[in-house]
C-alpha positions in Angstrom: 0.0 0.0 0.0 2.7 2.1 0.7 4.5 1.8 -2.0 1.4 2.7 -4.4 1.0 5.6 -2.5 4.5 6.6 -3.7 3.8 5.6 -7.3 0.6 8.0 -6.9 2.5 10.8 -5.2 5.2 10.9 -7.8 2.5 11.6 -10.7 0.6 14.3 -9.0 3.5 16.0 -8.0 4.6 16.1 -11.6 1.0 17.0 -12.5 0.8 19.9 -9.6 4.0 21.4 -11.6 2.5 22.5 -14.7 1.1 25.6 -14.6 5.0 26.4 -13.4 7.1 24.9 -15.8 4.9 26.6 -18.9 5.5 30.0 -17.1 9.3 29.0 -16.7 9.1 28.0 -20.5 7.4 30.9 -21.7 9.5 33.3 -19.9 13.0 31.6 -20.4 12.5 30.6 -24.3 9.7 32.6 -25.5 7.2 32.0 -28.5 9.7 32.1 -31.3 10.1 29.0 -33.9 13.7 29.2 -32.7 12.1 27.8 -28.9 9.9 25.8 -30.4 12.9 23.7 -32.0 15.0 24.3 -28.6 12.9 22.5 -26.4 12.7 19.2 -27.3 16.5 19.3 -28.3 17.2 20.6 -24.4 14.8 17.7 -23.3 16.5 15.3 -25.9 19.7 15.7 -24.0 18.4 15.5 -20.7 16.3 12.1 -21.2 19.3 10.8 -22.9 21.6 12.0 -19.6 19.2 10.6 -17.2 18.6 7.7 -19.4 22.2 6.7 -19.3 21.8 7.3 -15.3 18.7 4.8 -15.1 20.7 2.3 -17.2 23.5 1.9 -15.0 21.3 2.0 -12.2 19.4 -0.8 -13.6 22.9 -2.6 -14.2 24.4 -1.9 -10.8 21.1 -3.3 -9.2 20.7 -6.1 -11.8 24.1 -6.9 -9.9 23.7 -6.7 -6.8 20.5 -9.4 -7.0 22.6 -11.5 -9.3 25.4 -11.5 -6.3 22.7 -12.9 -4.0 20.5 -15.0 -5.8 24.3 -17.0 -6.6 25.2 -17.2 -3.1 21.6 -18.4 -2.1 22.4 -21.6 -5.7 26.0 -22.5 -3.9 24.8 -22.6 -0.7 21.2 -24.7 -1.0 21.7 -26.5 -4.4 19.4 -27.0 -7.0 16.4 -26.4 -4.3 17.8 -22.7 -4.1 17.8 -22.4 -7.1 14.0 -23.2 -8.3 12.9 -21.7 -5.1 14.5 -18.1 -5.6 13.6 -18.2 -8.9 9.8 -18.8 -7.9 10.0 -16.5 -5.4 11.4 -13.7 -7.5 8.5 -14.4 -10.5 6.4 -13.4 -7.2 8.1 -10.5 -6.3 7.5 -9.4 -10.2 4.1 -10.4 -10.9 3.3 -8.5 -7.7 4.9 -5.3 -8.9 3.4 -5.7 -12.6 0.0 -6.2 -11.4 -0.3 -3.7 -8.3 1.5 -1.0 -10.3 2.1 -1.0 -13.7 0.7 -3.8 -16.0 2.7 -2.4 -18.9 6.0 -3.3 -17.1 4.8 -6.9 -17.8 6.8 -8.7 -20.2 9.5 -6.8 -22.6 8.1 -3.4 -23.1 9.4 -2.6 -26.9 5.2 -2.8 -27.5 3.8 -1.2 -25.0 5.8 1.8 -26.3 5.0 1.6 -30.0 1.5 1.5 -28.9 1.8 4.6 -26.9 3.4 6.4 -29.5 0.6 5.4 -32.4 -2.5 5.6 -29.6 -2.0 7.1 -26.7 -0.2 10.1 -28.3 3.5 9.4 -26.3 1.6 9.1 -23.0 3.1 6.9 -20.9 2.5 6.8 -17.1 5.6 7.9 -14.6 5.4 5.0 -12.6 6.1 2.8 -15.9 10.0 3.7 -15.2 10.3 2.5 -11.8 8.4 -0.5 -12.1 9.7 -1.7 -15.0 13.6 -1.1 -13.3 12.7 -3.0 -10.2 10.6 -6.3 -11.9 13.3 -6.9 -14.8 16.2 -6.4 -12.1 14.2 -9.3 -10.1 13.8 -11.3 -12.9 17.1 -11.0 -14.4 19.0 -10.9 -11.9 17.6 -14.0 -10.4 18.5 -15.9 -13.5 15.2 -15.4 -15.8 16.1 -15.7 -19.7 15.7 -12.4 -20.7 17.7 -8.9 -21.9 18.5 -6.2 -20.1 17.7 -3.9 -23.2 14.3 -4.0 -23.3 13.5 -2.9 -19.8 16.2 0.1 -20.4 14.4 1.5 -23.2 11.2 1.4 -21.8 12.5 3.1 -19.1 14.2 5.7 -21.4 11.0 5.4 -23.2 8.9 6.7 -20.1 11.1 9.9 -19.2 10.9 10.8 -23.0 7.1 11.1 -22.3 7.5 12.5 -19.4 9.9 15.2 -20.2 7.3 15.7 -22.9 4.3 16.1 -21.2 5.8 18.1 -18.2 6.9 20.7 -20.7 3.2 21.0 -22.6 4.8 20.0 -25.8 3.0 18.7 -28.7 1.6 15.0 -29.6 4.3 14.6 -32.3 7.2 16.4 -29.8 6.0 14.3 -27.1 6.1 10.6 -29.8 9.5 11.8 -30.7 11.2 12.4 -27.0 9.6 9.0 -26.5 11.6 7.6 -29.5 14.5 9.6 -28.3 14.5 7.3 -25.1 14.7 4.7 -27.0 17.2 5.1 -28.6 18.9 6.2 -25.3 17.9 2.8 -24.0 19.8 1.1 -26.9 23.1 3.5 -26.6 23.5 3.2 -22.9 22.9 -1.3 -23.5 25.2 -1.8 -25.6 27.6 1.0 -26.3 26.1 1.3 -30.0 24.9 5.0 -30.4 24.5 4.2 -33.7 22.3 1.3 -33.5 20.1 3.1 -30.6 18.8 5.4 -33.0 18.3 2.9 -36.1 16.6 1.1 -33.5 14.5 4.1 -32.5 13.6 5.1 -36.0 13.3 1.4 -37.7 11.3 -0.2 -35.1 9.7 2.6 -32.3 8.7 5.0 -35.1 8.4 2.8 -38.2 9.8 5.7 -40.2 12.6 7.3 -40.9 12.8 11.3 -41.4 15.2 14.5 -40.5 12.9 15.9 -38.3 12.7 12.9 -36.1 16.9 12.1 -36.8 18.5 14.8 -34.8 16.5 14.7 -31.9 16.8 10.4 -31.2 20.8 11.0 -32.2 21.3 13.5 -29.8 19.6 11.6 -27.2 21.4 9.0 -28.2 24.4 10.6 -28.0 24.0 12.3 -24.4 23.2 8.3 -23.1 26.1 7.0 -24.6 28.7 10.0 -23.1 27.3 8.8 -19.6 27.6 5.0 -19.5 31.1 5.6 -21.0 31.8 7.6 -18.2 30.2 5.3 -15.7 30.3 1.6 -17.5 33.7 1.8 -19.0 34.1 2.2 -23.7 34.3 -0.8 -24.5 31.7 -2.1 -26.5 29.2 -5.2 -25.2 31.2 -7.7 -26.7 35.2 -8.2 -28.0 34.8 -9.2 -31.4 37.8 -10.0 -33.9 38.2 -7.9 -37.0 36.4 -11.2 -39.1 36.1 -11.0 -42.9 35.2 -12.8 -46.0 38.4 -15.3 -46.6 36.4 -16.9 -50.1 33.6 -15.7 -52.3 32.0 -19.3 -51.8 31.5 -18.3 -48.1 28.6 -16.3 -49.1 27.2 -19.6 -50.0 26.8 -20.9 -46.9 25.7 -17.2 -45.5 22.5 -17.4 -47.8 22.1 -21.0 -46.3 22.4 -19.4 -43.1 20.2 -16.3 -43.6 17.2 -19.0 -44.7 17.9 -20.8 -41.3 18.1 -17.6 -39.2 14.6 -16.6 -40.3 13.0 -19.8 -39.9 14.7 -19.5 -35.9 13.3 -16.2 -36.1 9.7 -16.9 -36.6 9.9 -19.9 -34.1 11.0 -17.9 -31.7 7.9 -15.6 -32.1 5.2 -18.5 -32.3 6.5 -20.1 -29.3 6.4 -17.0 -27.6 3.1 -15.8 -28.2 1.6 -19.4 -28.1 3.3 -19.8 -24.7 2.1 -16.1 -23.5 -1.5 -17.2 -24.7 -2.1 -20.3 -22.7 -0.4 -18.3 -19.4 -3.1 -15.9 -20.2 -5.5 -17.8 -20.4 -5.1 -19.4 -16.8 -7.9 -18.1 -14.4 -4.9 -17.5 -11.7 -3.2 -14.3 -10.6 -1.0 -13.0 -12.3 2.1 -13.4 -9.6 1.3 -17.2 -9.3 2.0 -17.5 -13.2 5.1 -15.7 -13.4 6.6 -17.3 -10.4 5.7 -20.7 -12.0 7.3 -18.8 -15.2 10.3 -18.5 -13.4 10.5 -22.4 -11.9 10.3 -23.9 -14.7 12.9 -21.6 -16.1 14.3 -23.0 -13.1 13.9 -26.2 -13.6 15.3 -26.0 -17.9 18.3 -24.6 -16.4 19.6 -27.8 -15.0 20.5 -28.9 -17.9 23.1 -25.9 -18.6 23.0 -22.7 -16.4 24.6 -21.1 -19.1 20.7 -19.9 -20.2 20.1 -17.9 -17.0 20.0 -14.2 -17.7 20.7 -12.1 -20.9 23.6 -14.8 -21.9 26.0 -12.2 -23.2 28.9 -13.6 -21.2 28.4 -17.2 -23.3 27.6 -14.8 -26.7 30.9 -13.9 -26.0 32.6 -17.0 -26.2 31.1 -17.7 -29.3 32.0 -15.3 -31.3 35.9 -15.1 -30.1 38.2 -15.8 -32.9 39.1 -19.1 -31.4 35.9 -20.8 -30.9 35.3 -24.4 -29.8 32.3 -24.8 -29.1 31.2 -28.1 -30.4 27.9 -28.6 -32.5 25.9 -30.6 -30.4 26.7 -27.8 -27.3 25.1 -25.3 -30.0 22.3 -27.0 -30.7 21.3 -27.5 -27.2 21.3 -23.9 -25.9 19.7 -22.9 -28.9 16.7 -24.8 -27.9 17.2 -24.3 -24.2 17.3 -20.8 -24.4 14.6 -20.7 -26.3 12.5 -22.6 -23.9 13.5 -21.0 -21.1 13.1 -17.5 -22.5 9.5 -18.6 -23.8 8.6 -19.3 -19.8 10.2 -16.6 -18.3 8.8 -13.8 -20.3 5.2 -16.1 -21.4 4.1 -16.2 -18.1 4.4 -12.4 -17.8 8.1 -12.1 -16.0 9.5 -8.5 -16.9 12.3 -8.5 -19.6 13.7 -7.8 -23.1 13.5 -10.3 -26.1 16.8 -8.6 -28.2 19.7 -10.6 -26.2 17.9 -13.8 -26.1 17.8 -13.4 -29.8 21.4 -12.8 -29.8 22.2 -15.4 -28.3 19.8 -17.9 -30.7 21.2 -16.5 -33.6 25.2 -16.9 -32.3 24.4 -20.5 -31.5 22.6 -21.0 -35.0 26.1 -19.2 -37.1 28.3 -20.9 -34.8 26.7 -24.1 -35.7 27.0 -23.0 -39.3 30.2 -22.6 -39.0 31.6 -25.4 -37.2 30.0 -27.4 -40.0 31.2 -25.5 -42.7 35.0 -26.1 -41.3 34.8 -29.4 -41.1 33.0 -29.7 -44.9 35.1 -27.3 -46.4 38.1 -26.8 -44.5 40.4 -25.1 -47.5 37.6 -22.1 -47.0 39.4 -21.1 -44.2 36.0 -20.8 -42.4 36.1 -19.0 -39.2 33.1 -20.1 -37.2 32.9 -16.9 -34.9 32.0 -15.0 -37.9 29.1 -17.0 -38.4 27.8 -16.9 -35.0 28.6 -12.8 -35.0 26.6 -12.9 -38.2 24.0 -15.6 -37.0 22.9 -12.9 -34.2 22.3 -9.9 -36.6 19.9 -12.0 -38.7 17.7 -13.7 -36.6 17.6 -10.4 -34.7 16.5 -8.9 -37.7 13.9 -11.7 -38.8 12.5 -11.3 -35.4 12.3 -7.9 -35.3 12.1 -6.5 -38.6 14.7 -4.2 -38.2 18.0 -5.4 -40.7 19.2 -1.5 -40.6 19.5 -2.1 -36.5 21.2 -5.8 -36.8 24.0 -4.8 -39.4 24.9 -1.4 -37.8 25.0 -2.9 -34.2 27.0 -6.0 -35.0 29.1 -3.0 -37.2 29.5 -1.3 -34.0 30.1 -3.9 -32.0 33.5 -5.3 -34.4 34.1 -1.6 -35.5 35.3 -3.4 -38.6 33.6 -3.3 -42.0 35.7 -6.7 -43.3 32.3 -8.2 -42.8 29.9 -6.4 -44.1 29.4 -8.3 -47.4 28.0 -11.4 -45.6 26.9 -9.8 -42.9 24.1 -7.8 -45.6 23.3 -11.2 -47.5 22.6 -13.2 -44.5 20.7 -10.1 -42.7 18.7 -9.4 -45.7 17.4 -12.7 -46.5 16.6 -13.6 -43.1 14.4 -10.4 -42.7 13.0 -11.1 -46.0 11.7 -14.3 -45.6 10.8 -14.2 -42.3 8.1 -11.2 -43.6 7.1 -13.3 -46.1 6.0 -16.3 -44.2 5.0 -14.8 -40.8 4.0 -10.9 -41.8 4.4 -9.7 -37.8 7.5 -9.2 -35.8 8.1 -10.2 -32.2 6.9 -6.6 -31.8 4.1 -5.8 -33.8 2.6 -9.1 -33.0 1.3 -8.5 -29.7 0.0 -5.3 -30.7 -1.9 -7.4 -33.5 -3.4 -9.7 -30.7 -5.1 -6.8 -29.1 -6.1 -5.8 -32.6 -3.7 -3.3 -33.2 -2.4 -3.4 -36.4 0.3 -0.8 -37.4 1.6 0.2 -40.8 4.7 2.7 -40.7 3.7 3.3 -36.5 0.4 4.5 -37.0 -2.5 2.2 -36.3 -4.2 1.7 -39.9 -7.4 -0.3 -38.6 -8.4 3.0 -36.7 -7.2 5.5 -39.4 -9.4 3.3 -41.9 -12.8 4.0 -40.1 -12.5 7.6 -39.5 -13.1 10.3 -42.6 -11.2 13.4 -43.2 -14.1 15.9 -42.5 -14.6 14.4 -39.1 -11.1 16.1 -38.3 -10.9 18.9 -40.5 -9.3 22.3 -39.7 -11.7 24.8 -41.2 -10.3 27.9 -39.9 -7.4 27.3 -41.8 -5.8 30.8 -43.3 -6.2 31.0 -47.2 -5.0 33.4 -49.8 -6.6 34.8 -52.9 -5.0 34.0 -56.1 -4.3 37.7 -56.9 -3.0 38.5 -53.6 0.2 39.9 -53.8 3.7 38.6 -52.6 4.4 41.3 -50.6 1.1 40.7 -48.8 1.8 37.4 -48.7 5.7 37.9 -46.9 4.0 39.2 -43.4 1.4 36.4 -42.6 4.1 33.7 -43.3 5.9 35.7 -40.9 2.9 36.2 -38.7 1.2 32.5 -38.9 4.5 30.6 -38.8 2.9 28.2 -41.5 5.1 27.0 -44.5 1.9 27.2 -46.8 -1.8 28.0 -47.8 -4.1 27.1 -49.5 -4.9 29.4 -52.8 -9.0 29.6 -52.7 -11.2 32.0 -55.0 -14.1 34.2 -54.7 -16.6 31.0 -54.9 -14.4 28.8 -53.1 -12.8 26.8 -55.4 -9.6 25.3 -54.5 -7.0 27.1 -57.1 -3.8 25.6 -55.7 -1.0 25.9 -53.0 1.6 28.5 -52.2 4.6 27.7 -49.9 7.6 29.6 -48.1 9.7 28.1 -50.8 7.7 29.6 -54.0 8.1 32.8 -51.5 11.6 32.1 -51.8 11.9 31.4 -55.5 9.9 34.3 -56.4 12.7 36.6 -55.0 15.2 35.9 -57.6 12.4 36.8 -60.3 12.8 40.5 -62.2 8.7 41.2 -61.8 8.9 40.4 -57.8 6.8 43.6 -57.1 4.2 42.4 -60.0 3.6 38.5 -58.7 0.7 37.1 -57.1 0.0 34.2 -55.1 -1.4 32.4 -58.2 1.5 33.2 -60.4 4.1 31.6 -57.8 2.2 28.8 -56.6 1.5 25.3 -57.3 -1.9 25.2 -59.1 -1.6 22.2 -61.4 -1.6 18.5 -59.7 -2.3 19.6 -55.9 -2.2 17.0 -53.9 -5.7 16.8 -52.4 -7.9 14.5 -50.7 -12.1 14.4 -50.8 -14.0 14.8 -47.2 -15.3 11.4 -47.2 -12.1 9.6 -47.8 -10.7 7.2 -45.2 -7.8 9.6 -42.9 -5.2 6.5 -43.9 -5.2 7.8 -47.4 -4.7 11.3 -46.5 -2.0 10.0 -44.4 -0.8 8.2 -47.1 -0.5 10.9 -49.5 1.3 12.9 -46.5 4.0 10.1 -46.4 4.6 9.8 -50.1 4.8 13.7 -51.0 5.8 14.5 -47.4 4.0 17.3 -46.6 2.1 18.2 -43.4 -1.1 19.5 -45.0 -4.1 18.6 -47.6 -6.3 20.7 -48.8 -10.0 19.0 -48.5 -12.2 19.7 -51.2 -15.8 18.0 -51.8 -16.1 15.3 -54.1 -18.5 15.5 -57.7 -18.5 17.7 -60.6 -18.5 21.0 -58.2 -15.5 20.8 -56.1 -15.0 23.2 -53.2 -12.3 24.5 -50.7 -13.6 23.2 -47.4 -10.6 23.2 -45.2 -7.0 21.5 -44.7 -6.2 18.2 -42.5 -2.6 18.6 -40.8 -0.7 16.1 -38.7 -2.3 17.5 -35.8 -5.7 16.3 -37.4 -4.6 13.0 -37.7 -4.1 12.4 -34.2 -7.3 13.4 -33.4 -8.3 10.9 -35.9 -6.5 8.3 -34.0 -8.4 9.1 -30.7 -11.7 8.8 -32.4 -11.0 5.6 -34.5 -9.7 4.4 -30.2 -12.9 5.7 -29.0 -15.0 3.9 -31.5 -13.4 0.6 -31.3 -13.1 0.8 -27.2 -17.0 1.3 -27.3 -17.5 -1.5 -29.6 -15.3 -3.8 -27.8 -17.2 -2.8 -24.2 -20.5 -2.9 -26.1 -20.3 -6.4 -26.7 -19.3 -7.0 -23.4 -22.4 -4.6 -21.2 -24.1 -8.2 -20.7 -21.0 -10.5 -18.9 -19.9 -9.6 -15.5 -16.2 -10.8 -13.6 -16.2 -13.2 -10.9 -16.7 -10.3 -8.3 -20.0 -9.3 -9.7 -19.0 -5.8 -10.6 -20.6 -4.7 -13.8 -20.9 -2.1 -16.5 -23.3 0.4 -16.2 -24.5 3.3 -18.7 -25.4 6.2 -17.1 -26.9 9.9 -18.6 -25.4 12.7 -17.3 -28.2 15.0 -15.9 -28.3 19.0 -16.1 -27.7 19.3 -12.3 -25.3 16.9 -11.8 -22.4 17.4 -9.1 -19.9 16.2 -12.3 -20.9 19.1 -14.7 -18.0 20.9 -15.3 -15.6 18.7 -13.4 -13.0 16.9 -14.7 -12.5 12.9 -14.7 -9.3 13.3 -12.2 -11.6 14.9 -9.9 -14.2 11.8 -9.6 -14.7 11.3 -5.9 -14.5 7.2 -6.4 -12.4 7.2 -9.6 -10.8 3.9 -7.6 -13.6 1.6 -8.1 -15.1 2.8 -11.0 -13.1 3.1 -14.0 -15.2 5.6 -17.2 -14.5 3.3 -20.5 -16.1 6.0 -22.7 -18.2 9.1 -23.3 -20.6 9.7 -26.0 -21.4 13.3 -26.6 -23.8 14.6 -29.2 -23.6 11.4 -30.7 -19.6 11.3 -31.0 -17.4 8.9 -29.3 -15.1 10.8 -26.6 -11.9 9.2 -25.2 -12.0 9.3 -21.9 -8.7 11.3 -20.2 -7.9 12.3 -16.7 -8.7 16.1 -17.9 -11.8 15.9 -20.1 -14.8 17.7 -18.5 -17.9 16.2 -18.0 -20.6 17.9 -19.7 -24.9 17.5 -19.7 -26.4 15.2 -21.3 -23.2 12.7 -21.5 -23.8 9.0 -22.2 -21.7 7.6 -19.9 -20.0 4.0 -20.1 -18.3 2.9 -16.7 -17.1 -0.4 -15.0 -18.1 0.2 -11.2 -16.9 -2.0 -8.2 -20.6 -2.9 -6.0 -19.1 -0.6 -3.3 -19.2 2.3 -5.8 -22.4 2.0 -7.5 -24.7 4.6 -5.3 -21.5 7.0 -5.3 -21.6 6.7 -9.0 -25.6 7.6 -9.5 -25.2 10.0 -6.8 -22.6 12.3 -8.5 -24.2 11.6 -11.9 -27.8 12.0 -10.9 -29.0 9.4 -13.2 -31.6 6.1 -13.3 -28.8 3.4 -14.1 -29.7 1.4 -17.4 -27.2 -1.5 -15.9 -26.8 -4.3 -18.4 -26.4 -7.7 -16.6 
């Protein structure tokens, strides 16, 4: 109890500090376009400093529980062993389920899905949790990387750094990216890497915008677990190369085994995680039984406990010995131990067990190409250096990430011929026969189903004039450029749309046709439709689907349409930005969250609490009160709010208003509370 008191304390203290820090901001930076780009760079640093901070934290703690959980193995056998291990899943499953559910398993979604839903919001407590279960379960001997739970934690003061300064949705995504990347940096030394990994897999796209921000993040981690951690990278590897062109035969071979691995690895994982889930037990008793038999699979080689980088090591040193059979065994131990650990809900990252599977699958590549082919000159830690960027890659769908941090990690480019074959065609067919990475696909089993970060199920069911920016500035077509020179200065916008007399879309002008038109003899004599663009603007109609607008935006990349009414008569109705499209997002959540809980009004949970729908009368004690100030907001949780016949996402801020269909889940306890402060005749659905 105490402790979720703290967890509650820390968040409205950081919520009580707002109206402060936006004076400090306003004061210090101003309203200039030159603040608005200093902010998040200043932020960037400082989640990238404190993410390199948490990281070594989380190392020197990870530590000090490995130090004991050993000393409890030596001195009680293989009884200490199993029972720590239970006793640790406990310890997690406790900490997932009393404070932060997303802490549970290895993070990398939970953060995609708050970037493409939840507009970069991610709770403060997330950090802290997430440290103290995967430092439980890794350092009692779970299978499972340290990476993961770093860049969630990065991840988390991203978003907080974000929100605390007001910024915007996108600002607030890309600090959260930015702490990913950090995550990655501070892991394994690989700057480089932590922002491919930040772009490729967190954002799903790459773009200049995004790229300084995440590098210098990046950056900032890396300079501080140097400092703290030591340079040298996460693993000594020899400067390999390519000793024959007929090596690259067995590479292709190898890239076709790495993605089969790769897609094993994810359907074990997820089928594992789905019968755990579907256990009618708490969630504390299944990741301590997680951990036992993780437990009970190390037995047969302890060299499967934890991350594994120490044995990753080995294998890739330039005189390896590992034989085959050795390989083959901890490839399919690891894999079964890291398919308990993290199945049943233990806290951890899935990037070094993937490592590891891949080193053992190259090394075993190898080994038998040396013995085959022994003129070759085959080095088998090559192939196991090799084997761990592709079946990273195949799991994860990130081959930009695998070659640069294996690069990285070998600062040698000897390698890079076979290390792009093999990395390529393992990501390759690994999309072909299973379309979702380790990542994407437990989004998809919560029906979340992303395309380039951005949930396209929800962007398919919402239209563009549902979202549409009407008051929009536009320009007449005869309107001068020197007219035109003082609202771009004025509006800060980089372009508007050129609309006649009867409201016909004519075309666009932008700052850069401002630009060009400069250098042009007649500057004094141009207009607004002799500069712009008024042949094939990029448009889209009002009723079409916000995924093509959104589409078109990624193609051209621009930030604006113009939307203009469909038939023979075609008129200027307004423009959908970015900004629009997030909104978009928070409708297409709204809508599915009320289908979802629509279908469900008529079951009720084992503790007979329910669903109730309840109007909102004209003198109700809510009117005008916010969510956060609910008096039992406890035990009764508001799923959604439908106003004037529009789905409303429920936040902590929004304001309840008259006439307000509300959707709640209410514990028994809360029920009268709940009709009291509403004022309402409950229409409960049993």
């Amino acid at each position: 109890m105490q402790a979720n008191l703290l967890f509650k304390r820390v968040e409205v203290l950081i919520a009580d500090s707002r109206s402060a820090r936006q004076h400090w901001l306003k004061t210090t930076l101003g309203q200039s376009s030159l603040a608005h780009d200093a902010v998040p760079l200043l932020l960037a640093i400082l989640v990238g400093l404190f993410t390199g901070l948490g990281a070594y934290s989380f190392i020197i703690l990870l530590g000090e529980i490995n130090h004991f959980t050993n000393s409890i193995r030596e001195e009680w056998g293989v009884f200490g062993s199993i029972a720590i291990m239970m006793i640790a899943g406990l310890l997690t499953g406790l900490i997932i389920s009393r404070f932060a559910t997303e802490a549970k398993g290895h993070g990398v979604p939970e953060v995609m899905e708050a970037i493409a839903l939840k507009r970069g919001r991610i709770r403060p407590r997330v950090a802290i949790a997430k440290i103290i279960a995967s430092a439980i379960t890794i350092g009692s001997g779970g299978s499972a990387g340290r990476e993961g739970p770093i860049v969630q934690v990065g991840s988390t003061l991203g978003s907080t750094a974000g929100q605390w300064a007001k910024l915007s949705d996108e600002q607030v995504g890309m600090l959260v990216a930015s702490g990913a990347a950090a995550g990655i940096a501070a892991t394994f030394n690989a700057p480089i890497a932590g922002t491919m990994f930040a772009l490729e897999v967190i954002l799903g796209r790459f773009s200049n915008r995004y790229l300084s921000i995440v590098v210098i993040s990046a950056v900032s981690a890396n300079v501080v677990s140097r400092a703290l951690l030591g340079e040298n990278p996460a693993f000594i590897v020899p400067a390999y190369g390519l000793n024959n062109p007929l090596e690259l035969l067995i590479y292709l071979l190898l890239g076709l085994t790495c993605a089969f691995v790769a897609i094993l690895f994810i359907r074990v994982l997820y089928g594992a995680e789905h019968i755990f889930d579907g256990w009618e037990i708490p969630l504390p008793i299944k990741t301590s039984i997680g951990m036992g038999l993780t437990a009970v699979i190390a037995l047969a080689s302890p060299k499967i406990l934890g991350p594994g980088l120490e044995f990753i090591g080995e294998s890739i040193t330039e005189d390896m010995s590992l034989t085959i059979g050795l390989m083959a065994g901890l490839l399919i131990l690891k894999l079964i131990a890291t398919t308990f650990t993290l199945g049943s809900g233990n806290s951890g990252g899935v990037f070094a067990p993937g490592l590891f599977m891949g080193a053992m699958v190259g090394g075993i590549f190898g080994q038998l190409g040396a013995y085959a082919f022994p003129q070759l000159g085959i080095q088998p830690g090559a192939y196991a250096l090799v084997g761990m960027a592709a079946v990273f890659a195949g799991s994860a769908r990130a081959p930009i990430t695998a070659i640069i941090i294996v690069l990285e990690m070998s600062n040698d480019y000897k390698l890079i011929l076979p290390l792009l074959l093999t990395v390529i065609i393992s990501t390759l067919i690994a999309d072909l026969l299973h379309p979702d990475s380790i990542y994407t696909r437990k989004l998809l089993l919560r029906g979340i189903h992303l395309e380039r970060g951005h949930d396209v199920d929800l962007l398919q069911a919402v239209q563009v004039h549902e979202v549409i920016t009407k008051d929009f500035t536009t320009v007449l077509p005869e309107t001068t450029i020197k007219e035109l020179i003082p609202l771009f200065n004025q509006s800060h916008s980089h372009g508007f749309p050129i609309v006649d007399k009867k409201q016909h879309l004519v075309g666009v002008i932008t700052l850069t046709d401002i630009e060009e038109s400069t250098k042009r003899d007649n500057f004094d004599e141009l207009t607004a439709g002799d500069v712009g663009t008024t042949e094939n603007v990029i448009t889209v109609y009002e009723h079409d689907p916000i995924h093509l607008a959104l589409q078109r935006m990624n193609i051209y990349n621009i930030g604006r349409l113009p939307v203009i009414t469909s038939g023979e008569n075609q008129k200027y109705l307004g423009v959908i930005r970015r900004a629009d499209i997030l909104l978009a997002y928070e409708i297409g959540l709204a809508r599915k969250s009320v289908e979802q809980y629509q279908q469900q009004l008529h079951l009720r949970n084992v503790e007979e609490n329910e669903f109730i729908e309840v109007a909102v009368e004209p003198n109700a004690p809510m009117i005008g009160r916010t969510l956060m100030q609910f008096p039992c907001s406890e035990d009764c949780m508001v799923v959604s709010i439908r106003r004037n016949g529009h789905a409303v996402i429920a936040h902590g801020d929004t304001s309840i208003q008259a006439g307000d269909i509300i959707t709640a889940y209410v514990y028994p306890k809360a029920h009268n509370e709940v009709m009291k402060q509403f004022k309402a005749s409950p229409a409960t659905i049993s």
